[in-house]
C-alpha positions as CSV (number, residue, x, y, z in Angstrom):
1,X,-6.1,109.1,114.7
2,X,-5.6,107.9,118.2
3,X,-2.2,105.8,119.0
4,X,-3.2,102.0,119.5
5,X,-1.4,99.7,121.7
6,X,-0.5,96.5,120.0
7,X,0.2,94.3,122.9
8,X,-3.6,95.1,124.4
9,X,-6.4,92.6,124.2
10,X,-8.7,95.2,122.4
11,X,-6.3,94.8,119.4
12,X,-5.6,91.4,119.9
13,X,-9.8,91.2,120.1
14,X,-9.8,93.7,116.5
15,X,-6.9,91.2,114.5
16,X,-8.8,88.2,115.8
17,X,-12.5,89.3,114.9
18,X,-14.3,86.8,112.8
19,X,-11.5,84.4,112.8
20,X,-11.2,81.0,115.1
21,X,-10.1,81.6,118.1
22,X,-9.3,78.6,118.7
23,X,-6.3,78.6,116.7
24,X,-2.8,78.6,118.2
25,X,-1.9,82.1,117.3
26,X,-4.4,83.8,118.9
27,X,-3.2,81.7,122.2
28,X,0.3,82.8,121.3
29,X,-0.4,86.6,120.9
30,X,-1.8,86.6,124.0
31,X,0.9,85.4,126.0
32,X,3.8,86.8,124.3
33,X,4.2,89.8,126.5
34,X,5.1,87.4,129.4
35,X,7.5,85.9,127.0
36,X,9.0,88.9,126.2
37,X,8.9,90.4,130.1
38,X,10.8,87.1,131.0
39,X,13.3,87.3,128.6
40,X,14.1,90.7,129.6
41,X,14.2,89.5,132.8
42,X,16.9,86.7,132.2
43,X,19.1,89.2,129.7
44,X,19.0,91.6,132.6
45,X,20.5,89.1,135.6
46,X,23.4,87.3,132.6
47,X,24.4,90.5,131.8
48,X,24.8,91.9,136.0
49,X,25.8,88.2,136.7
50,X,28.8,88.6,134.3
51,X,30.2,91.8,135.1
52,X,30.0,91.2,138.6
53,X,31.7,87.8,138.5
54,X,35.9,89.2,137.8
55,X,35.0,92.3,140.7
56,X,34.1,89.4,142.9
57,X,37.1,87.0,142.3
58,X,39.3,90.2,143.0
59,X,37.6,91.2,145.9
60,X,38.0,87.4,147.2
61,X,41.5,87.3,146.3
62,X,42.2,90.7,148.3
63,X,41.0,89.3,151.1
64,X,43.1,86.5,151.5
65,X,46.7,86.2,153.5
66,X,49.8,86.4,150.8
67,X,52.3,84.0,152.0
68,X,55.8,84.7,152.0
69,X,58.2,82.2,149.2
70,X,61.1,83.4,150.6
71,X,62.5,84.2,153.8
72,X,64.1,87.8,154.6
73,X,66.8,88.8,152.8
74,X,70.3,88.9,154.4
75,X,73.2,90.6,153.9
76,X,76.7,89.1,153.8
77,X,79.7,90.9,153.8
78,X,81.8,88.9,150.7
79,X,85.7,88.8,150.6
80,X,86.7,91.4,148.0
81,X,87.7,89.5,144.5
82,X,91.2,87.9,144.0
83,X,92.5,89.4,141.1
84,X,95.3,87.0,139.9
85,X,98.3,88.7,138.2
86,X,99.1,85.7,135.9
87,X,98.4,87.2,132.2
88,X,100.0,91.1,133.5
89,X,103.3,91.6,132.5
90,X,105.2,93.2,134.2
91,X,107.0,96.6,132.9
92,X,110.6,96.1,133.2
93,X,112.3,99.2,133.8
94,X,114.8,100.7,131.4
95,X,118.3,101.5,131.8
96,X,119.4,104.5,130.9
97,X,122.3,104.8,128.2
98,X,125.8,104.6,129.0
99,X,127.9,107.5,128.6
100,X,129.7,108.0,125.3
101,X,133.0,109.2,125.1
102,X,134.4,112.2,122.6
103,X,135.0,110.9,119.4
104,X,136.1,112.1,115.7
105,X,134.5,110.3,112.7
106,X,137.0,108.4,110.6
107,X,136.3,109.0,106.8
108,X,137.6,106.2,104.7
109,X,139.4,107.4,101.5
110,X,137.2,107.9,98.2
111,X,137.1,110.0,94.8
112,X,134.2,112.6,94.7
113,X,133.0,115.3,93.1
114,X,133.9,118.4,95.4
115,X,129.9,119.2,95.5
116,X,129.1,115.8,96.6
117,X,131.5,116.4,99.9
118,X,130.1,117.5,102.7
119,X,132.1,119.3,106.0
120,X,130.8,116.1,108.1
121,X,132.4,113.6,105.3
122,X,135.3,115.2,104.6
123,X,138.9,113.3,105.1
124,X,140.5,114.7,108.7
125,X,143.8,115.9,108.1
126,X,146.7,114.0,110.7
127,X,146.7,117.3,112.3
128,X,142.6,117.4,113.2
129,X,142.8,114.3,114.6
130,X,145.8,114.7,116.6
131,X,144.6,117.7,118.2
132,X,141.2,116.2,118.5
133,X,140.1,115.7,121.9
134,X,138.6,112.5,121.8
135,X,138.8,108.9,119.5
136,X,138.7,108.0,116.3
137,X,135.6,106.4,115.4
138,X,132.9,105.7,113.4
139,X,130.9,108.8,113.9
140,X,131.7,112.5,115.3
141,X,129.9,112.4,118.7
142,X,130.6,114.9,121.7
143,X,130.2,112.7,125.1
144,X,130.4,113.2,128.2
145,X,133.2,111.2,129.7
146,X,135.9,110.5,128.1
147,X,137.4,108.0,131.4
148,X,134.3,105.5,132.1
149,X,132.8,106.3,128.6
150,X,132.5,104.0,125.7
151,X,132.9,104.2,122.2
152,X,130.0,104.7,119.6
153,X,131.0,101.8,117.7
154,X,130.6,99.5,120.5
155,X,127.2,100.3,121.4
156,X,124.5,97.9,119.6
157,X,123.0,99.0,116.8
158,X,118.9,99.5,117.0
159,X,117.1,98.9,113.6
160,X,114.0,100.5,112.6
161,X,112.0,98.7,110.2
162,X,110.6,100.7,107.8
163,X,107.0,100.4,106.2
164,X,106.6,102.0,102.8
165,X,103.4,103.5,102.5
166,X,101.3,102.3,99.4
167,X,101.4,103.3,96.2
168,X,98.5,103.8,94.1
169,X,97.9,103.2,90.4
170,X,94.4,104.9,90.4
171,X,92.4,107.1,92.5
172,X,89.2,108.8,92.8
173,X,91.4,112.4,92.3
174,X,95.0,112.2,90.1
175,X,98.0,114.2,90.7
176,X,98.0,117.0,88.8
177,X,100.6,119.5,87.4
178,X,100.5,123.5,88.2
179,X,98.4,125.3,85.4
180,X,97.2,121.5,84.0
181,X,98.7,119.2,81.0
182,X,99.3,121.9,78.9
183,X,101.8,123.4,81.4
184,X,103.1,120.5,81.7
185,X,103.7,119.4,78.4
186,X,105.2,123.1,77.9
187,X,107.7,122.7,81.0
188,X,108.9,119.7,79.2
189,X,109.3,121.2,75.5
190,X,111.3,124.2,77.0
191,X,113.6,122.0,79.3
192,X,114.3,119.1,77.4
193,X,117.2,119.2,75.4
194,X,118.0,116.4,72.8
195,X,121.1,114.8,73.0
196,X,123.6,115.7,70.2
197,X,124.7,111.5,70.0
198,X,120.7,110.5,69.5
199,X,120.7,113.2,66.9
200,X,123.7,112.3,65.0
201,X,122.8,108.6,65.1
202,X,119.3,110.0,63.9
203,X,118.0,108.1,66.7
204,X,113.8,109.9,67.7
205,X,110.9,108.1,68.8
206,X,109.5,107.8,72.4
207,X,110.3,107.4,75.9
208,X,107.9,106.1,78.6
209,X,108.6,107.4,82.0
210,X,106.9,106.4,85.2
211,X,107.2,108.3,88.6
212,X,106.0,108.6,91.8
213,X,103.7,111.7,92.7
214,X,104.0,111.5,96.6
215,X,101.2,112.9,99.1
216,X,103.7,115.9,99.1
217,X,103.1,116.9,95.7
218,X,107.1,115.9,95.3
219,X,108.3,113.4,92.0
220,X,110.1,110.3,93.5
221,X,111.0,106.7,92.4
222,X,111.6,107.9,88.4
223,X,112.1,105.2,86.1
224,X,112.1,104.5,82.6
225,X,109.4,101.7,81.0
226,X,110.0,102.0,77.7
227,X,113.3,102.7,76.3
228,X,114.5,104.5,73.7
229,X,118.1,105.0,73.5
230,X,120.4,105.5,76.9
231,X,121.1,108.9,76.3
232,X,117.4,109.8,75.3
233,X,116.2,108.0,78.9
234,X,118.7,109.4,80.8
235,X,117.7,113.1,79.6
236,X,113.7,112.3,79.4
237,X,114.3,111.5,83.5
238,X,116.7,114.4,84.4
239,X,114.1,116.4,83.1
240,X,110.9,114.5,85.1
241,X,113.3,114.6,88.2
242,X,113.2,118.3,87.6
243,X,109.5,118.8,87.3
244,X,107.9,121.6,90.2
245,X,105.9,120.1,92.9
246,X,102.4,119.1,91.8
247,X,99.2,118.9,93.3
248,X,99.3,115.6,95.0
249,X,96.7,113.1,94.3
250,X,94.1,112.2,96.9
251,X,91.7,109.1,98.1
252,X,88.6,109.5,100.2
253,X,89.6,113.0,101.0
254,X,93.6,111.9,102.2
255,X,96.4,112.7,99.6
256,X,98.1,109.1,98.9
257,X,101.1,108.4,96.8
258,X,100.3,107.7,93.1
259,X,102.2,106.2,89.9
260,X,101.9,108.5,86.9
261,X,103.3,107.9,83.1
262,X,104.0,110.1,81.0
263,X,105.7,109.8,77.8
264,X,108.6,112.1,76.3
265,X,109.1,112.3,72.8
266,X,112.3,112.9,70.6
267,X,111.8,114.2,67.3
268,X,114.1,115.1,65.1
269,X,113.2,118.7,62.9
């Protein structure tokens, strides 16, 4: 079968055979490839038209002179900045302590225990101090000059405040004795000792003891919180004051200082 052109007038001729002419379609048909050559023809210059148009208005633009907003730029050699002095304090400088002169502590007379003496509290005899070198004063002190010197107890007296750290009631990680609560309660049945007046008054029950576990693993700050009988409380804290050193308690990784309770019971057999 041979390939037929639909836009020639032998088909246009074939589709119209027998038919009226005259009709408006057969006019139509014949000039619709004009129609369709001229629409072409006005597709094809919008479309150039367009994408020439912005490559134009650049090229135009290109071409013409920039003018300058602003003159040249000069430079101007500024004053360096005042720096005012009003809010700096000034460091003050220190003097230097005086000399202190040679002196020997004077012990005031008091009743102790000979354990509870020490060398550096114990009463001078007339002779020490009359063959000592320098005054009598409130401290021992070896100076330096013992003409233009002065005395310990005249110099004023610096005070340190002093911030207690804090003390926990709970933490993410307790204190805790050597070898756990069993140890512990086994340190405290083998060291306790009952007192004979609380057994002879048939006195047993409970003591409550609270204490400090510091960031040292050390027990500090014992106190009793729920009584018994003096001598029962007395004993039931001589024997927490005695505990080891424990495994101190810790709080985001840092040991802290933490309260712990424990109670201590009396029972009679």
């Amino acid at each position: 079968m041979s390939k037929i052109d639909l836009t020639s007038f032998e088909w246009r001729e074939l589709v119209f055979q027998g038919k009226n002419k005259e009709y408006g379609a057969y006019t139509l048909r014949g000039d619709s490839d004009r129609r369709h050559n001229r629409a072409m023809l006005i597709i094809t210059i919008v479309t150039v038209v367009g994408f020439s148009i912005p490559k134009l208005v650049d090229f135009i633009k290109s071409k013409q002179p920039v003018k300058e907003e602003f003159g040249p730029t000069t430079m101007v050699n500024l004053k360096p900045a005042e720096v005012k002095d009003a809010n700096i304090k000034k460091v003050e400088s220190v003097e230097p302590p005086p000399p202190i002169k040679n002196s020997v502590k004077f012990t005031a007379p008091e009743i102790k225990d000979d354990k509870d003496v020490t060398d550096e509290d114990a009463l001078k005899s007339q002779e020490e101090i009359n063959n000592a070198k320098g005054i009598v004063s409130i401290a021992t002190v070896v100076g330096g000059d013992d003409v233009n010197g002065k005395d310990i107890a005249d110099l004023k007296e610096v005070v340190t405040q002093v911030v207690e750290e804090k003390i926990w009631d709970v933490i993410e990680q307790m204190p805790q004795f050597p070898g756990g609560e069993s140890e512990l309660l086994g340190y405290i049945g083998k060291n306790l000792k009952y007192p004979v007046i609380a057994q002879e008054n048939g006195i047993q029950g409970r003591v409550i003891v609270r204490f400090v576990v510091s960031k040292t693993g050390d027990v500090d700050k014992v106190e009793v919180v729920r009584s018994l009988d003096p001598a029962c409380d007395r004993e039931a804290m001589r024997v927490v004051r005695s505990l080891p050193r424990w495994i101190p308690g810790k709080q985001n990784g840092v040991n802290v200082n933490v309260y712990y309770t424990l109670p201590i019971t009396f029972r009679l057999e």
